[in-house]
N, C-alpha and C positions, 0 to 999 in steps of 0.2 A: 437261488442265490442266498447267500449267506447274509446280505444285508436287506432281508425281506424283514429280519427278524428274528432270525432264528440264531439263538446265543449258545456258543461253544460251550457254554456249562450248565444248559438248561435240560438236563437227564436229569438233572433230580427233583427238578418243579416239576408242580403236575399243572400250575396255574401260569399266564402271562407275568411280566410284569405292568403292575399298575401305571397305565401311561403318565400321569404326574412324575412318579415315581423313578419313572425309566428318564426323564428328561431334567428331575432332580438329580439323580446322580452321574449323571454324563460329567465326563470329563472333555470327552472329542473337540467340543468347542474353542477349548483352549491348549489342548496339549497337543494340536495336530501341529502345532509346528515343530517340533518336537521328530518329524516323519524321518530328517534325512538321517538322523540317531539311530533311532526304530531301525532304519534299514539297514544302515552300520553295522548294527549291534546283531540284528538277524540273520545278514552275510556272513559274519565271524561266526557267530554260532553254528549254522550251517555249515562253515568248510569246516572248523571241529569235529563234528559228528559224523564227517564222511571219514575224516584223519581216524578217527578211532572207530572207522566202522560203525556207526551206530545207522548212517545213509550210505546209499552208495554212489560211488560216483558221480551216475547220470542225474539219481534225483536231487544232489546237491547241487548241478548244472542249472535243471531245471528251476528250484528252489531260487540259487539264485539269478539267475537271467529273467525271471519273474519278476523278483524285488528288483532290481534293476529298470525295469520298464515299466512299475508300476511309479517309481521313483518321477519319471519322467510325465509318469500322466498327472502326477501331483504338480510337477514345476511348470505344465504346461495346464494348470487347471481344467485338467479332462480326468478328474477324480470324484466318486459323489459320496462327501462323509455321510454317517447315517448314525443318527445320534441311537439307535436302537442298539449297535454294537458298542457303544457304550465311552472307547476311547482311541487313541491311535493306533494301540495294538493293535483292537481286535480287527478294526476297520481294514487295518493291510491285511493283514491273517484273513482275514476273510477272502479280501480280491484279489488275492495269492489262490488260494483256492480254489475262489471262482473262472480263474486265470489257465491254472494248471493241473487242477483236477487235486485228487486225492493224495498226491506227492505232498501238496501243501500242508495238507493235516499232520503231516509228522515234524514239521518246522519246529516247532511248540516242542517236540520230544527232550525232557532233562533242566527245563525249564520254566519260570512260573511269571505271570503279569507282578506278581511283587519285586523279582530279582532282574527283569526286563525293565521297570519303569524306572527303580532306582541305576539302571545303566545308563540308562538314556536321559535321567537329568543330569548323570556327570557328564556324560559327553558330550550334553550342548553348553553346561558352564562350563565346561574346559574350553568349548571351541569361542563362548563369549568372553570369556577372561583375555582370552590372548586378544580380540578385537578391543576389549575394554582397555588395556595394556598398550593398545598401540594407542588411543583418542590419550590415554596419561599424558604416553612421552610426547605428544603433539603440543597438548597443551601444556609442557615442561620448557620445552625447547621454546614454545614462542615465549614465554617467561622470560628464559634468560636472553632472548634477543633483546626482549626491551629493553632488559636492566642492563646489557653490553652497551645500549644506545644510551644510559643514563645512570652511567655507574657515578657521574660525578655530580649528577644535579641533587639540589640540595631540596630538602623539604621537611619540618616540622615533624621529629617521630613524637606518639603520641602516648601516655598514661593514663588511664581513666576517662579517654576521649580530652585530656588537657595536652598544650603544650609539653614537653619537657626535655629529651635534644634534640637539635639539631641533627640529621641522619642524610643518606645518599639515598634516591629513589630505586636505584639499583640495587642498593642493601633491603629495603625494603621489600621490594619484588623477591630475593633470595629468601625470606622469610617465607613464603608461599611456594617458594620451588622447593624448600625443605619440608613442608609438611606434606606434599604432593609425593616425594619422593618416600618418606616412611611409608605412608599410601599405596604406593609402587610396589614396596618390600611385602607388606603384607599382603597384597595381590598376590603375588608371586609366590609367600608360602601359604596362601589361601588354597591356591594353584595345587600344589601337595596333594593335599589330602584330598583335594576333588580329585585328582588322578589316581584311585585306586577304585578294581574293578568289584563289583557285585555279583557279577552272572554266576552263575551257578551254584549259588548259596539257594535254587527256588523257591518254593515257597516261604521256608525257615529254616528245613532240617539236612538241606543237599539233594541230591537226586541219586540213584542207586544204579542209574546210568555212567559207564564208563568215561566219564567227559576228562578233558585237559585245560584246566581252568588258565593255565599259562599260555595254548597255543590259542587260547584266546583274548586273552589280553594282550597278547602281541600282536595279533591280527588288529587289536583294537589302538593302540600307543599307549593303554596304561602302563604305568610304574610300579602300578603293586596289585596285587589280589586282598581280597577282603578275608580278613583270616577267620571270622564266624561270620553263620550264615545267618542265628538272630539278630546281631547286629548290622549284617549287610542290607535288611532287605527291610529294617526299621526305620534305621535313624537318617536325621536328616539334619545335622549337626556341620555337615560339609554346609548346607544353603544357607544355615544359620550365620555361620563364619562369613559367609560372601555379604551376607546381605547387613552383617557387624561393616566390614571392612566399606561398603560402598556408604553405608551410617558414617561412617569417621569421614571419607573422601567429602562426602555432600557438608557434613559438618565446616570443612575448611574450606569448599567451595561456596558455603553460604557468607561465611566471612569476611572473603574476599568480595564478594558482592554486595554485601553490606556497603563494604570503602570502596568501591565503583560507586553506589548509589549515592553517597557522599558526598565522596572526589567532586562529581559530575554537577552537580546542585549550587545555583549560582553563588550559595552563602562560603564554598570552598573556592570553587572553579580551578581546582587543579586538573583536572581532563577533561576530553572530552570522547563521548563514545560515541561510536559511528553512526551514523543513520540507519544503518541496515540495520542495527541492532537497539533501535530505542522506536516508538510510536509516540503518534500527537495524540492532541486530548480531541475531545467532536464539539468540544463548546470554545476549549482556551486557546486560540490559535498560534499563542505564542511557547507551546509546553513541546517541551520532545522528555518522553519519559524512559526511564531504564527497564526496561518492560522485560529485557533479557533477563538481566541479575535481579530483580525480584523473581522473578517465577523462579528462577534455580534458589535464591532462599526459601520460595514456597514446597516446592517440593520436596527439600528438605526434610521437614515434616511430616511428609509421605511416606518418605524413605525408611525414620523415624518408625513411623507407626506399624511396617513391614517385618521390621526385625520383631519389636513388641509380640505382633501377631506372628511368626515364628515361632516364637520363642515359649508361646502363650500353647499354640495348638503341639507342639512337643510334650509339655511338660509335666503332662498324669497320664502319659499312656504306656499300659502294659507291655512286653513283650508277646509278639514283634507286629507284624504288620496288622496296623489297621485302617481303615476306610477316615479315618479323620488325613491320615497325608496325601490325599488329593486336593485338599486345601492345600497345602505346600506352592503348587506350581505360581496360582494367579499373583502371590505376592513376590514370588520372584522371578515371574515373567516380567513383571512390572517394575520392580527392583532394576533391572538388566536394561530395559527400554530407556527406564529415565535415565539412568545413572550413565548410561551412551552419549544421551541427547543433551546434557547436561556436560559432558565433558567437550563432545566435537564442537557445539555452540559455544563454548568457552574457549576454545584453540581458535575457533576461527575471528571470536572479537579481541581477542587479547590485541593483535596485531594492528587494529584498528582503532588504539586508544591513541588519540595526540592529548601528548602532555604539555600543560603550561605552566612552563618552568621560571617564568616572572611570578606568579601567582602563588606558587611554592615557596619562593625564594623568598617573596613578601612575609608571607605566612610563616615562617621559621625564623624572622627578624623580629616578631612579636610573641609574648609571653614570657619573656627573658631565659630563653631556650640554651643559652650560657650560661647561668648561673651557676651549674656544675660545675664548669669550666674553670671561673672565679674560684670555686672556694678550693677545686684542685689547685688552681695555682696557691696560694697562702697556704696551704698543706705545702708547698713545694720551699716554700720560702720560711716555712718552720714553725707555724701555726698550727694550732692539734687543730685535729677534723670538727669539732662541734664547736669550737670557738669560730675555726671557716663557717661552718655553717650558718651560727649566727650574725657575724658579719652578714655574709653575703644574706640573710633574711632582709639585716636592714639596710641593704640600699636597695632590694627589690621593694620594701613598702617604699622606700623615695625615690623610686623610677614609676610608681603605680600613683604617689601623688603629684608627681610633677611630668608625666606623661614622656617618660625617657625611657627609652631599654638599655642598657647598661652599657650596651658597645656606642649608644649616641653620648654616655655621659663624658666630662672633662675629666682630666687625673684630679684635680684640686675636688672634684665633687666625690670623686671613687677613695681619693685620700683622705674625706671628713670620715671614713668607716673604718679605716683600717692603714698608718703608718707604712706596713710594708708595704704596699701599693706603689708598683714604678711604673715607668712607661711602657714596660713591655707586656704589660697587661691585656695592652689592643690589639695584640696577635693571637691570644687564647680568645675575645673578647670575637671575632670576627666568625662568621660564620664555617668558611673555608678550614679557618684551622684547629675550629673545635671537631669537624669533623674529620682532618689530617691526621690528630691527634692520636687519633683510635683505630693507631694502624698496627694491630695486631691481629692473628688468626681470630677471625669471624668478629670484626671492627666492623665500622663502617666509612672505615678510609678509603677512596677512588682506588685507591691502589689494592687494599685488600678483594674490594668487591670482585676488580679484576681477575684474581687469584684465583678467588671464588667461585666464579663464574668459567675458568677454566676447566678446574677439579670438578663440576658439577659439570659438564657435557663429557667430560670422561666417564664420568658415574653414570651417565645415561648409554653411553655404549654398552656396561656392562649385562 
């Protein structure tokens, strides 16, 4: 058997390799899941070379009815990797072999472990992207449920972590289903370019073998062929891009976990997150901590550090293949795990958050979160904007000495700043209608959010 040891390209050693050595450079460990690809990609190839005659029929049967069952000893754990054979190629290749005799050894014909492994990471990020794609829109949709359930409640939007207007929780929440959905976009032309095929670029220079690099890419569902073969079987500038885009996504899903961990903390108490999703402390028997939305901040940084190392192990290497991009996979197997785990635990707490919309409501009646409001009116009433402005400065220092927020002040006190000052002042002045106010496309008026919230579950069918 072929996983005794004995390595398909070991004709020109006269020496073993040095057992350190042989279990430093393995990859098997980690690119065997990677198998159901492998075997994808070696099916397609196989009925190829029978279409252009290079196999013949039977042995392409055999060929693949092998891969086939050998598929099945892997899904049924009755497969025994062998870190001798180095990685997931060789290891099928070989128990293909071992399997079916000698027919197997031509599998490999027109084909190289460089133009084989660059296929088969496209074809598991393609097959992760559309799963990663679906955990998006999950966690999209339960967004805008919320904000349907609270297009109208009010609460404090923030500058610099200050007060400053008054906003709809539901406008708020739209905030995050916008950046989720650029997110979305660039997944999808991330998607692109990982859907173009490598095979038969082999080693670097093609193969002299009659192949049909189209009837197999269509066997495979790629979009395109890889138009050089240096650059096919080099670059890794597709895992870069995925591993940028899921950078961005974790970026705004730290964000948002940031204002969960906030929200939820008795100094806000504007939500509160589910049990399922927060842990007590082992001393403070009174703590429930947000233990979800930290770790997705922390990882973050994981994420972070992924691309960096990308980006790092790309960027002096000559053309074309070399031995530094098996480093490639473990940052973007890991890329792919978190960035899964990290969107489905956020789809599934989203819907779990109860909001406390007295506690908001409080919270956006202090800091005099109308003062906009104010000095838009007296612009309205025919006051230049920085003469507004100063007015409204100084009844905000005399709502800050005398402990008034400016919708609690009388007109006789709002008229010692400013003459034009009428009664109708306490309709801009009220929380309701500074947020009414701002009922135009992408406001934060109950009615726009509504809107919003419309056209954004449209955009998600699309």
């Amino acid at each position: 058997m072929n996983e005794s040891g004995s390595k398909p390209w070991a004709g020109r050693f006269n020496e073993p390799t040095n057992a350190f050595v042989e279990a430093f450079t393995a990859s098997v460990g980690f690119d065997r899941r990677m198998y159901k690809q492998d075997i994808a990609g070696s099916i397609a190839h196989a009925t190829m070379l029978a279409k252009v005659g290079v196999l013949t029929t039977e042995e392409c049967k055999l060929i693949v009815d092998g891969l086939k069952a050998i598929e099945l000893d892997i899904q049924n754990d009755q497969f025994n990797w062998s870190v001798a054979l180095e990685d997931v190629h060789m290891n099928i290749e070989a128990r293909l072999t071992d399997r079916i005799g000698v027919v197997g050894k031509k599998l490999h014909t027109g084909r190289s472990r460089n133009d084989q492994v660059a296929t088969d990471i496209r074809l598991y990020l393609r097959d992760e992207i559309d799963l990663i794609a679906a955990e998006l829109q999950r966690l999209q949709t339960a967004l805008l449920d919320l904000a349907a359930a609270h297009a109208e409640t009010i609460l404090p939007g923030f500058t610099h972590l200050q007060t400053a207007q008054p906003i709809t929780f539901g406008h708020h929440l739209l905030a995050w289903f916008e950046m989720l959905q650029r997110d979305r976009e660039r997944l999808t032309d991330c998607r692109k370019r990982v859907n173009v095929m490598p095979l038969g670029a082999a080693a670097l220079a093609g193969t002299t073998y009659p192949i049909d690099r189209s009837e197999t890419a269509s066997l495979l569902g790629f979009a395109g062929i890889a138009e050089n073969s240096l650059d096919a079987v080099s670059d890794r500038d597709f895992a870069i891009e995925f591993t940028s885009v899921a950078a961005l996504m974790l970026m705004h899903m730290s964000r948002f976990s940031e204002e969960l961990i906030l929200w939820s903390a008795s100094q806000f108490g504007f939500i509160e997150l589910g049990e399922g999703f927060c842990t007590g402390s082992s001393i403070m028997p009174q703590k429930k901590n947000p233990d979800v939305p930290e770790l997705i901040r922390g990882k973050t940084g994981r994420i972070f550090g992924h691309l960096m190392g990308l980006l790092t192990l790309m960027k002096s290497q000559p053309l074309a293949y070399n031995k530094d991009n098996q480093e490639d996979k473990e940052p973007l197997f890991d890329t792919v795990d978190n960035l899964k785990g990290c969107l489905r635990v956020f789809a599934d707490m989203v819907p779990a958050i109860q909001v406390n919309k007295e506690r908001m409501y409080a919270a956006a009646k202090q800091g005099f979160s109308t003062a906009t409001d104010l000095a838009d009116y007296l612009v309205r009433k025919g006051v230049a904007f920085r003469d507004a402005h100063e007015i409204v400065g100084q009844s905000v220092r005399y709502g800050i000495a005398n402990k008034k927020d400016l919708s609690e002040m009388s007109l006789d006190e709002l008229q010692q700043f400013s003459n034009v000052i009428d009664t109708d002042v306490f309709k801009v002045l009220s929380l309701e209608g500074s947020v009414a106010a701002r009922n135009h496309l992408g406001g934060t008026a109950p009615q726009q959010v509504k809107a919003a919230i419309t056209r954004a579950r449209d955009r998600l069918k699309l």
